[in-house]
DSSP file (Angstrom, degrees, kcal/mol; ACC not computed):
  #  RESIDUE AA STRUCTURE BP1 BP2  ACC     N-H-->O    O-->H-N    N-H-->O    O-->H-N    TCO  KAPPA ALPHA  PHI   PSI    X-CA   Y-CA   Z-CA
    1    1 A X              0   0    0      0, 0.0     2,-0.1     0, 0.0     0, 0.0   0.000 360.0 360.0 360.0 128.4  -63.6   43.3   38.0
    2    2 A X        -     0   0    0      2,-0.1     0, 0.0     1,-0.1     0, 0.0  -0.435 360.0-160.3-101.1 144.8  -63.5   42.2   41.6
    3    3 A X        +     0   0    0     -2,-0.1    -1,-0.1    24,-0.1    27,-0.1   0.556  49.1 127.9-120.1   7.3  -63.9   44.7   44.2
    4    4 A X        -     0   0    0      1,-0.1     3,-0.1    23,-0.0    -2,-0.1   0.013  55.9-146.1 -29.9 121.1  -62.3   42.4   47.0
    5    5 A X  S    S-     0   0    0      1,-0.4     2,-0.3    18,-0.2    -1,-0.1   0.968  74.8 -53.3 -46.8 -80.6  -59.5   43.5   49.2
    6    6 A X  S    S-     0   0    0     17,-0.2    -1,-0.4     1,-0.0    21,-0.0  -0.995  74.4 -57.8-160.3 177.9  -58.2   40.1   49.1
    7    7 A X        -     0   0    0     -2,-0.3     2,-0.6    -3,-0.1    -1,-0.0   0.025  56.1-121.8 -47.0 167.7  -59.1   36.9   49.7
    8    8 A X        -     0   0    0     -3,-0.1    -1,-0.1    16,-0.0    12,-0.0  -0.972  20.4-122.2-120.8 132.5  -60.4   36.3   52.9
    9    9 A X        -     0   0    0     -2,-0.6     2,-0.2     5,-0.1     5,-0.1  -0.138  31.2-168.3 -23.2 130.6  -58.8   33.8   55.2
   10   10 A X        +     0   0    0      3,-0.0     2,-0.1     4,-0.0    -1,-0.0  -0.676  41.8  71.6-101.4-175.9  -61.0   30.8   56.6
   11   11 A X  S >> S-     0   0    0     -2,-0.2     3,-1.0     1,-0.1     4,-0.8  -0.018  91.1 -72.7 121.6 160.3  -60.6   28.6   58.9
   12   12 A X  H >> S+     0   0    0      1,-0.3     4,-0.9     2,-0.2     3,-0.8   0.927 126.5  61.4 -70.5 -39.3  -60.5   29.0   63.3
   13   13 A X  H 34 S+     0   0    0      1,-0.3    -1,-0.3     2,-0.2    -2,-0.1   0.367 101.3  45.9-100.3  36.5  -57.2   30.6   63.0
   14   14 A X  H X4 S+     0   0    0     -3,-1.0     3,-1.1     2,-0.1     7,-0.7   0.532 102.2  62.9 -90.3 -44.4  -58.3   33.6   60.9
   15   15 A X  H << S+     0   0    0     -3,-0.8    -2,-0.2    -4,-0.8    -3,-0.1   0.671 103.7  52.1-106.0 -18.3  -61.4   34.3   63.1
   16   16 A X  T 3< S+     0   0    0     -4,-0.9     2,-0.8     1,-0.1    -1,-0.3   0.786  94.4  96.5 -96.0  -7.5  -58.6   35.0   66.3
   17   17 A X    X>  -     0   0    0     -3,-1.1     3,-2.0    -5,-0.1     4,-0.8  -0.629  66.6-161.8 -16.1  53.6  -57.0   37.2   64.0
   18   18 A X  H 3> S+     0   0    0     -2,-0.8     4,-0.5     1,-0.3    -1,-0.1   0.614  93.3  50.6 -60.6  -5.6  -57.9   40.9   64.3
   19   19 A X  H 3> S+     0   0    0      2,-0.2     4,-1.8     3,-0.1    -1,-0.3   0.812 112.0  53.0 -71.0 -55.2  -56.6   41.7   60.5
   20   20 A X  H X> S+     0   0    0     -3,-2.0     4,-2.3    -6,-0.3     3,-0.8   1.000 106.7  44.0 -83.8 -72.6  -58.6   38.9   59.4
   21   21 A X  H 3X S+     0   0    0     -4,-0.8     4,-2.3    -7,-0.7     5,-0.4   0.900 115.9  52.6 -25.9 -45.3  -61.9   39.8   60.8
   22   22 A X  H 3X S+     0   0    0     -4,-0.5     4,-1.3    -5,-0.4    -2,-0.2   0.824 111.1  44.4 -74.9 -34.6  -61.2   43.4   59.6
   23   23 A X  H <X S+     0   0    0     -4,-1.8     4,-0.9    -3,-0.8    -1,-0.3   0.758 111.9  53.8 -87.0 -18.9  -60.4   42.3   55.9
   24   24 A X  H  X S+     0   0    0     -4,-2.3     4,-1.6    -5,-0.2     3,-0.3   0.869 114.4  43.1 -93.4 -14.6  -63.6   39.9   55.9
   25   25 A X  H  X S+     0   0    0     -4,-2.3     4,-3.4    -5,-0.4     5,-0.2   0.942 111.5  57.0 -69.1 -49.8  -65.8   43.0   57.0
   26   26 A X  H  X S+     0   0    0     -4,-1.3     4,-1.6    -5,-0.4    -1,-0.2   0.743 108.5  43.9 -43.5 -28.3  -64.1   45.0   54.6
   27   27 A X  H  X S+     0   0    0     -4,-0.9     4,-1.0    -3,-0.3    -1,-0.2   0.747 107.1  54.1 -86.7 -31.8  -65.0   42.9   52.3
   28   28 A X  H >< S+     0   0    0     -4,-1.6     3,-2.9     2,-0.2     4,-0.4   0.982 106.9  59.9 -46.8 -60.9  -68.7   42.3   53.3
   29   29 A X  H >< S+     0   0    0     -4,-3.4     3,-1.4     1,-0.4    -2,-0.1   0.875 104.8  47.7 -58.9 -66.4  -68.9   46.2   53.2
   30   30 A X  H 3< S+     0   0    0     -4,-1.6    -1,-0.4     1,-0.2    -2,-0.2   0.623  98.9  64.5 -72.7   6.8  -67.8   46.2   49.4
   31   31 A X  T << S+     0   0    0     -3,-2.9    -1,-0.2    -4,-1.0    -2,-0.2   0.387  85.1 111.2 -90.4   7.1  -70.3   43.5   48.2
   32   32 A X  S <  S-     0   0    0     -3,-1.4     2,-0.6    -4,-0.4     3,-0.0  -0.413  95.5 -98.5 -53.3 149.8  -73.1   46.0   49.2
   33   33 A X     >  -     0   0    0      1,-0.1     4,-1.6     2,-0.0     5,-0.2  -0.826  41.4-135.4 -71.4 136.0  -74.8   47.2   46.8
   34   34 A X  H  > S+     0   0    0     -2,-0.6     4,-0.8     2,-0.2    -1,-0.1   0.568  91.9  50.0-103.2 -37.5  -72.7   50.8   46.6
   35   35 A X  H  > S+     0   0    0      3,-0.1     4,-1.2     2,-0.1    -1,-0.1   0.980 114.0  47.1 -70.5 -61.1  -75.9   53.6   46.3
   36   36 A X  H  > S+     0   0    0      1,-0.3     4,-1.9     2,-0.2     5,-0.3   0.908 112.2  40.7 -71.4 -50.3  -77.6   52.2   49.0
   37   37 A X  H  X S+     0   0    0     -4,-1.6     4,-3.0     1,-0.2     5,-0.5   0.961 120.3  52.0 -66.5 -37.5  -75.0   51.8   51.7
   38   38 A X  H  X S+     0   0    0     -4,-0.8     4,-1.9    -5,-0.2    -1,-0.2   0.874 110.6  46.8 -59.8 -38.0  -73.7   55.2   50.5
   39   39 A X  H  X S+     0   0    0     -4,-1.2     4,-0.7    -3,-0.3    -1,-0.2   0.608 109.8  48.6  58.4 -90.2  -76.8   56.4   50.8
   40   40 A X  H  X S+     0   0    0     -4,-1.9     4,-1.5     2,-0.2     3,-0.3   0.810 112.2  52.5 -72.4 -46.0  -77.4   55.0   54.1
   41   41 A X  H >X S+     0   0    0     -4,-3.0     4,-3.2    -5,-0.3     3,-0.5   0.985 108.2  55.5 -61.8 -55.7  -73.6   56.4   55.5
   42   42 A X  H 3X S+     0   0    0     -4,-1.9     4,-1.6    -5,-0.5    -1,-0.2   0.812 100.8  47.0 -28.6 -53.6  -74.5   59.5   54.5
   43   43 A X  H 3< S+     0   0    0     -4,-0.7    -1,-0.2    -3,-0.3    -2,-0.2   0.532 117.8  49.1 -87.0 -20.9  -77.6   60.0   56.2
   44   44 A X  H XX S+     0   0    0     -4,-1.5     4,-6.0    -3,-0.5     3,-2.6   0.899 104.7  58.7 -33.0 -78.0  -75.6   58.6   59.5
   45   45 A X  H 3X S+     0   0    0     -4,-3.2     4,-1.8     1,-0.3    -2,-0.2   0.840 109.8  39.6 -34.5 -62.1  -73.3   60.8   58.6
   46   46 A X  H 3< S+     0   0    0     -4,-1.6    -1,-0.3    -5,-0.3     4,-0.2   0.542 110.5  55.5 -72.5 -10.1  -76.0   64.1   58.9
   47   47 A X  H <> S+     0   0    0     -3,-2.6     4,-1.8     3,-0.2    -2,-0.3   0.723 109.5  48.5-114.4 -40.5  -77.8   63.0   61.7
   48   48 A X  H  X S+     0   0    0     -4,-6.0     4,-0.7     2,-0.2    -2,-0.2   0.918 113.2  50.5 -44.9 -44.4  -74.0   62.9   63.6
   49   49 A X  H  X S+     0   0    0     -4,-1.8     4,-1.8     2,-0.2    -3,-0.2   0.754 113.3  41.8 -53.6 -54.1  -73.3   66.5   62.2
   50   50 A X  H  > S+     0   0    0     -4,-0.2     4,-0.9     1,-0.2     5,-0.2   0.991 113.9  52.7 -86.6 -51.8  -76.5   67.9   63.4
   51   51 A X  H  < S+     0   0    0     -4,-1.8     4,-0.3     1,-0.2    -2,-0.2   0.721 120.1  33.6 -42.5 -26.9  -76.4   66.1   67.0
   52   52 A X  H >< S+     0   0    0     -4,-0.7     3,-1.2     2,-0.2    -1,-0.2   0.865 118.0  56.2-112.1 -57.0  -72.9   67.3   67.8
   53   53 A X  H 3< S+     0   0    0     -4,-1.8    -2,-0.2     1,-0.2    -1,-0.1   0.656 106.3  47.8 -43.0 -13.7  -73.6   70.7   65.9
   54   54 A X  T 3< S+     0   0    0     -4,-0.9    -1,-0.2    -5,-0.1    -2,-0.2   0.646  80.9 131.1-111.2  -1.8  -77.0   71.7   68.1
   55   55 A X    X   -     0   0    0     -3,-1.2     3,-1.3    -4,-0.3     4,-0.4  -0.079  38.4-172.7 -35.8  87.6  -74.7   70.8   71.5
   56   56 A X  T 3> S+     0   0    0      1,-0.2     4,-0.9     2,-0.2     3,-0.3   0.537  70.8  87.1 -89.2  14.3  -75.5   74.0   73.5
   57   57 A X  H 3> S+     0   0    0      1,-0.2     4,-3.3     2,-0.2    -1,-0.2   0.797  83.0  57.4 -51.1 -40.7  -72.9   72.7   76.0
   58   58 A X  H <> S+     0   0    0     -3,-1.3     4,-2.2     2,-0.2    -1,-0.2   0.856  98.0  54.0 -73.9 -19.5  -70.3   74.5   73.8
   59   59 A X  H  > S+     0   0    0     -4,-0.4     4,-2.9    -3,-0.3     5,-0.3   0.913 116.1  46.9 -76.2 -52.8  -71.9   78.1   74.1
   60   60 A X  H  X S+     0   0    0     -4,-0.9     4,-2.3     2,-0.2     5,-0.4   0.984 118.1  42.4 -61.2 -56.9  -71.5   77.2   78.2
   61   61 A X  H  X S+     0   0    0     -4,-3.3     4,-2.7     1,-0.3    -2,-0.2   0.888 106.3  50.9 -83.8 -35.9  -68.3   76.1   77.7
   62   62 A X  H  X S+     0   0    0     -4,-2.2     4,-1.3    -5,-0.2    -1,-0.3   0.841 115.9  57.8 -40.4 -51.2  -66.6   78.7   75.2
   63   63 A X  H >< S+     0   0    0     -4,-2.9     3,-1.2     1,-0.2    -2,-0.2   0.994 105.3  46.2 -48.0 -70.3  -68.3   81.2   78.2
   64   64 A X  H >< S+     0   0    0     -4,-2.3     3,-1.5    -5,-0.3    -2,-0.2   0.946 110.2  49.0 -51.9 -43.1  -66.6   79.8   80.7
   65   65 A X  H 3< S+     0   0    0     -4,-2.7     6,-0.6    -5,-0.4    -1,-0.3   0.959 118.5  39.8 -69.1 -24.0  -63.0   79.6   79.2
   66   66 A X  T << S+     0   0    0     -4,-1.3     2,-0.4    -3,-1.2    -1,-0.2  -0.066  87.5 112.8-115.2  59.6  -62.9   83.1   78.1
   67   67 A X  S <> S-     0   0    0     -3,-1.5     4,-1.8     1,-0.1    -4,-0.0  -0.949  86.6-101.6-120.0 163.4  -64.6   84.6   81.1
   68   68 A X  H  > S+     0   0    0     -2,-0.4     4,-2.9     2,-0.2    -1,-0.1   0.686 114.7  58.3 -49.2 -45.0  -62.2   86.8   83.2
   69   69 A X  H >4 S+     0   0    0      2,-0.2     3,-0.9     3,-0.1     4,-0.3   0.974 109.9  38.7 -37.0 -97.6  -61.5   84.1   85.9
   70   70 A X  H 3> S+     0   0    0      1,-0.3     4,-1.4     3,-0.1     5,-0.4   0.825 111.4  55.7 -38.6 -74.0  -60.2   81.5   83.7
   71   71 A X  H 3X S+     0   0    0     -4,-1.8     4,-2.2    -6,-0.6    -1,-0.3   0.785 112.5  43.2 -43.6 -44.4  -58.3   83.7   81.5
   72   72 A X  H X< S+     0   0    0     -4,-2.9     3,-7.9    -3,-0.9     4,-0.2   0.723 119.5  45.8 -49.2-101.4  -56.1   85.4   84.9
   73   73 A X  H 3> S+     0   0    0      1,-0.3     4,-2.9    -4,-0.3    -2,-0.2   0.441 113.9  45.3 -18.5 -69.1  -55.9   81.9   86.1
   74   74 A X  H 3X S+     0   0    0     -4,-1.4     4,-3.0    -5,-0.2    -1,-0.3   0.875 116.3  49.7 -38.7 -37.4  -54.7   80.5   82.3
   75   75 A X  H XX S+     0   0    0     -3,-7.9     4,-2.2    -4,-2.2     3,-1.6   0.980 109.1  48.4 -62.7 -62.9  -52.3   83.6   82.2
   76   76 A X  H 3> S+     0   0    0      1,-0.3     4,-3.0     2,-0.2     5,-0.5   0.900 113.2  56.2 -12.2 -70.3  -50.8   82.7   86.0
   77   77 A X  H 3X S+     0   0    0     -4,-2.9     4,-0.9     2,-0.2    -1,-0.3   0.808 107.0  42.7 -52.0 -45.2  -50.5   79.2   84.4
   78   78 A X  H XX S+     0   0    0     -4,-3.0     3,-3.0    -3,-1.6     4,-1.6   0.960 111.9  51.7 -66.1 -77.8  -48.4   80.2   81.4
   79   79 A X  H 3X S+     0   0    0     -4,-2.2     4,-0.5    -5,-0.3    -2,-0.2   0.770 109.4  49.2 -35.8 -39.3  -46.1   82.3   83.1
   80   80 A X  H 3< S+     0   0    0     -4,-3.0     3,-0.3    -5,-0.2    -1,-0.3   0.838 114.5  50.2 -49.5 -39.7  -45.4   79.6   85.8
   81   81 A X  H X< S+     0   0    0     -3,-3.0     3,-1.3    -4,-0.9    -2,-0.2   0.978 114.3  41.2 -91.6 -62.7  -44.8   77.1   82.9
   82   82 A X  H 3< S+     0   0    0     -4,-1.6    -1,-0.2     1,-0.3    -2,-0.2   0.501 102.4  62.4 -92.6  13.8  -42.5   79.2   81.0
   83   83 A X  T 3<        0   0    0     -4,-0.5    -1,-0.3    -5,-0.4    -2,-0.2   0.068 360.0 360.0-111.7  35.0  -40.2   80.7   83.6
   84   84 A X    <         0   0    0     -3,-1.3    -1,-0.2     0, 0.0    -2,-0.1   0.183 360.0 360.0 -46.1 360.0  -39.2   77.4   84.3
């Protein structure tokens, strides 16, 4: 059982091809061995999660949208927009 997308094109006028690069990676990908690269994505995968999850910029920024200022301003903003 093949796990191949499809064949992959050769040849120079495959390689200018951005469909053809993208099906021969695709295909690289699945001759991996399949625990280890999962494995390995995974563990990517958790070290994105927590970087973007410990981001105390959102605590600053969730203050700042619902603090009194912006919210008038946002209200102002609607009303302009919809009596129009």
């Amino acid at each position: 059982m093949s796990t191949a997308l499809a064949p992959s094109p050769a040849g120079p006028a495959c390689r200018e091809k951005p469909a053809c690069t993208a099906l021969q990676r695709a295909n690289e990908l699945l001759a991996l061995p399949p625990v280890a690269i999962n494995t390995t994505r995974l563990a990517g995968k958790a070290q994105l999660i927590e970087a973007l999850s410990s981001s105390g910029d959102t605590a600053a920024a969730t203050a700042w949208w619902f603090s009194a200022e912006t919210q008038a301003e946002m209200h102002k903003l609607v009303a302009r927009l919809t009596t129009k």
